[in-house]
C-alpha positions as CSV (number, residue, x, y, z in Angstrom):
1,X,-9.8,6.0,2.9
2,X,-7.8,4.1,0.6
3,X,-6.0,0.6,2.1
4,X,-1.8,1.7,2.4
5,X,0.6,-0.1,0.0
6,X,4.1,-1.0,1.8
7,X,6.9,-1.6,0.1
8,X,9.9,-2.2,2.3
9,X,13.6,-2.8,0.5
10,X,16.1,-4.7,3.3
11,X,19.4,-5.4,2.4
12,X,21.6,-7.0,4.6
13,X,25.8,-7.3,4.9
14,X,27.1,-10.3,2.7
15,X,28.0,-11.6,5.5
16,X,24.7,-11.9,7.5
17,X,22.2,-12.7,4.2
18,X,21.0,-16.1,6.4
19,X,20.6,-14.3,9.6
20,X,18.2,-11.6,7.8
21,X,16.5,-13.8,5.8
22,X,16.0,-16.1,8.6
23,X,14.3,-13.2,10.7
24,X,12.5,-12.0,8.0
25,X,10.8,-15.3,7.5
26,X,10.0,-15.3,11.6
27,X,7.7,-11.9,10.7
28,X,5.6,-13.5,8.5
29,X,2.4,-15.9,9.8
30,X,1.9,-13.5,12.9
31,X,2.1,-10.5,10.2
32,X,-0.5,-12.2,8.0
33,X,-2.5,-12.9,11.2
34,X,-2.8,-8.6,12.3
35,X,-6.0,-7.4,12.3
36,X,-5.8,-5.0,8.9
37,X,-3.1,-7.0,6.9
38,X,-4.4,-8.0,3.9
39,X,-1.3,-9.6,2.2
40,X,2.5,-9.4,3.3
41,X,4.9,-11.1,0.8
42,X,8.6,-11.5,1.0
43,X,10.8,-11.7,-1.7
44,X,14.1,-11.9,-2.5
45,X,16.5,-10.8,-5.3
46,X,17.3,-13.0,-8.4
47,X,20.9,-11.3,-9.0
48,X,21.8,-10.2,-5.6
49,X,20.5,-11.9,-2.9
50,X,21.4,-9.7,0.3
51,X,18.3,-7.6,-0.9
52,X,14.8,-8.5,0.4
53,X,11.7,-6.6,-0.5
54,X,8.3,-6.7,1.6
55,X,5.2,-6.2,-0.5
56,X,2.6,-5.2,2.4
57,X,-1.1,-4.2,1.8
58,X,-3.1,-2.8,4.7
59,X,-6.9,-1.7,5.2
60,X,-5.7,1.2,7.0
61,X,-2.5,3.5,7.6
62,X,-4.0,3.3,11.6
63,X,-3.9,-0.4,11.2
64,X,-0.3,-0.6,9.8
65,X,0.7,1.8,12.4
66,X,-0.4,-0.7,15.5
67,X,1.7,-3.1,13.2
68,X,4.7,-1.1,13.5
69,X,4.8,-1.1,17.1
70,X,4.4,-4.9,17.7
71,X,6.8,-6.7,19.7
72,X,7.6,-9.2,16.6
73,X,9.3,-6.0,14.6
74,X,11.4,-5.2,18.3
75,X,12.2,-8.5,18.2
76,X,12.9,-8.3,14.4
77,X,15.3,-5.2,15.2
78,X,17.3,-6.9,18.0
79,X,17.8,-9.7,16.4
80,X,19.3,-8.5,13.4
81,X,21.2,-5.1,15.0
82,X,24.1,-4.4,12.7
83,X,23.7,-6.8,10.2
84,X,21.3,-5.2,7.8
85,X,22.8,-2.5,5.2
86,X,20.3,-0.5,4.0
87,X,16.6,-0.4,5.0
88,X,14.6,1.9,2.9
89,X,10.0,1.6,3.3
90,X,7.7,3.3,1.3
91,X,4.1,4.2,2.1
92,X,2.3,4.4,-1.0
93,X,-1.5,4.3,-2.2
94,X,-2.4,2.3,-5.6
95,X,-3.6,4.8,-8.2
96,X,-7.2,3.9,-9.7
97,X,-8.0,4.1,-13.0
């Protein structure tokens, strides 16, 4: 089976960019340490900087999965309730040539 691209678009109020961002940050070295993860970069907008993208690569969809469902993402949700705007993930799988 093919390993699962992620790419997860965040954007948060104006109002609550630091908040987010903060969070987001938090997510990062226990991410990268998941069994499966084999890269999980944040970045943020040039231009508009309430809008955060995670670029996520993962051995397995399984392995993502247990990911989802860690306590670091409910902690991650709690913590930013109501401040993010739009949340939009996409499961993809790269294209060989």
């Amino acid at each position: 089976m093919s390993r699962l691209t992620i790419v997860a678009n965040i954007k948060a109020k104006a109002d609550k960019i630091d908040l987010v961002k903060s969070e987001l940050l938090k997510l990062i070295d226990t991410t990268r340490a998941e069994t499966g993860c084999i890269n999980y970069n944040l970045h943020q907008d040039n231009d508009n900087p309430a809008h955060f993208l995670f670029y996520e690569n993962w051995e397995t969809r399984d392995l993502w999965q247990t990911h989802m469902n860690n306590k670091h993402l409910e902690d991650y949700m709690k913590a930013t309730e109501g401040a993010v705007e739009e949340f939009v993930l996409n499961e993809m799988t790269e294209i060989d040539n």
